[in-house]
C-alpha angles and dihedrals in degrees: 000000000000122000104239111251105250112264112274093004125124145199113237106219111224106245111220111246119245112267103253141175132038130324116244087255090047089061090064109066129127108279132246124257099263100052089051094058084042089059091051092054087055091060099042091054080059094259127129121234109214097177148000116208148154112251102241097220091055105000086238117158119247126155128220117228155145122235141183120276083227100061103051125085125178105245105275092246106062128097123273126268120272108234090208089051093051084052112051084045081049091055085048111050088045092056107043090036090218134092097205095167108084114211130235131245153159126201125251119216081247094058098250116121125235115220106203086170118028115045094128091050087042089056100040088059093045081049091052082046086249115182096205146011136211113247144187104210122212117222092195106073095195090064086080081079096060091073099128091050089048103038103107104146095074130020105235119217129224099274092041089049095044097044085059107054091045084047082046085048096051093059099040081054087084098060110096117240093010107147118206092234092060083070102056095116094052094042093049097199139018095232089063091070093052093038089048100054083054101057088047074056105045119011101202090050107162079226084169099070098051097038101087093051089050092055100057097048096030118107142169114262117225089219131106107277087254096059091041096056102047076056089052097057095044080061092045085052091051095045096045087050084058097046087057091063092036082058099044083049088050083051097053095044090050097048083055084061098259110143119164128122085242101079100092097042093045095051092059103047084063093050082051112112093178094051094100097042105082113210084354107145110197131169122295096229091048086048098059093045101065087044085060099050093043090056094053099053094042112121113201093194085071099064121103127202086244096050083062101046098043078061096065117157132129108311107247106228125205107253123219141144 
């Protein structure tokens, strides 16, 4: 028997999207000018271009080839490999004798190719002493900033995401004119710079604990990346300040007794003057000032087991290498 439909409700029927993009016979016209001479390049750097095509979701031009090992580097901002990751891909590609993910990658002017997406399978290959590697490359140089978009191969946690976009910031640092805030789709979130510049600081940074609030008061400055970044470590330095307190207050707790994953991420939700304001943005100055006042009055003798346990919520480990 069928359960009655609740009185008033209804069931949204799913509209079909628009069909959009290219046909399969749209993606194989003659190629511009400049993907020609990219093409040429390609050749001259020792690689094979096996096609040239429009990619069918935004026509889009990309080209299909095979390049030395030699000549491809991972972009000098992203996190480092996983050895446990190269080696399961290693176990992999051995077994199955086939690569069959092409990586992808965009030209430098010296010849060398960024991977923005790939370095485990590119390692993986070098590891199996590999000559050469399948690629989808890029025309557009500046795509070699989109990493964490593109990374599909390995979920990055929050140290490893916000490492690279304040690695990503560094070297944007150096184009002139380039405001923080034009980069808003490759940085993802605000937070990610601030946190960043801490784990360069301190590599085993609890960033978790601190994250939700960040995100909430975080924002993109409209100022070129050298001056935003001179701004972001002023904050790092706030929030690692802090983080000292946050840890002498852990210490106290845990010399009362008290042991549970949930200390450091008890203690700042207290500091938290945002935790009762559900969806309430606020400044990030005035933020951090309040956090600074209520660590200094938290009194760790007036913490009780239970306090800790009603918190409940995913223990926030410190992350480090």
């Amino acid at each position: 028997m069928a359960t009655p439909r609740a009185k008033g409700s209804r069931r949204k029927s799913k509209v079909a999207p628009e069909p959009r993009g290219l046909t399969p016979a749209a993606t194989r016209t003659a190629p511009p000018a400049e993907v020609v001479e990219l093409a040429e390049q390609v050749e001259a750097d020792g690689g094979a271009v096996l096609a040239t095509y429009r990619e069918p979701f935004g026509g889009r031009w990309l080209l299909f080839a095979v390049l030395p090992v030699d000549r491809i580097t991972p972009t000098p901002f992203q996190r480092d490999v996983s050895p446990a990751h190269v080696a399961r891909l290693q176990a992999v590609i051995e077994k199955i004798g086939r690569f069959l993910d092409p990586i992808i990658v965009v030209r430098r002017p010296d010849g060398i190719y960024w991977t923005p997406n790939g370095n485990h399978r590119l390692s993986a290959v070098r590891a199996l002493g590999g000559r050469s590697v399948p690629v989808l490359l890029l025309p557009e140089a500046e795509m070699a900033y989109t990493i964490l978009a593109l990374n599909t191969e390995k979920a990055h946690n929050l140290r490893e995401k916000s490492l690279e976009v304040i690695r990503m910031a560094r070297d944007l640092a150096a184009v002139d004119g380039a405001e923080e805030k034009q980069f808003a789709f490759a940085f993802e979130e605000p937070a990610y710079l601030t946190l960043g510049i801490c784990y360069e600081r301190r590599g085993r940074f609890a960033g978790g604990a601190y994250h939700p609030i960040l995100r909430r008061v975080d924002e993109f400055h409209p100022l070129p990346i050298p001056r935003a970044l001179s701004e972001r470590e002023e904050r790092a330095e706030r929030l690692l300040a802090i983080d000292d307190q946050v840890n002498e207050i852990v210490a106290a707790l845990k010399e009362r007794g008290m042991v549970s994953p949930y200390l450091k991420a008890f203690v700042v939700a207290r500091l938290n003057p945002l935790r009762f304001q559900r969806g309430a943005t606020a400044e990030f100055d005035s933020t951090l000032d309040k956090m600074s006042a209520a660590v200094k009055r938290f009194d760790p003798a007036r913490v009780k087991q239970g306090d800790i346990a009603r918190a409940g919520g995913p223990p926030v480990a410190e992350e480090g290498p």
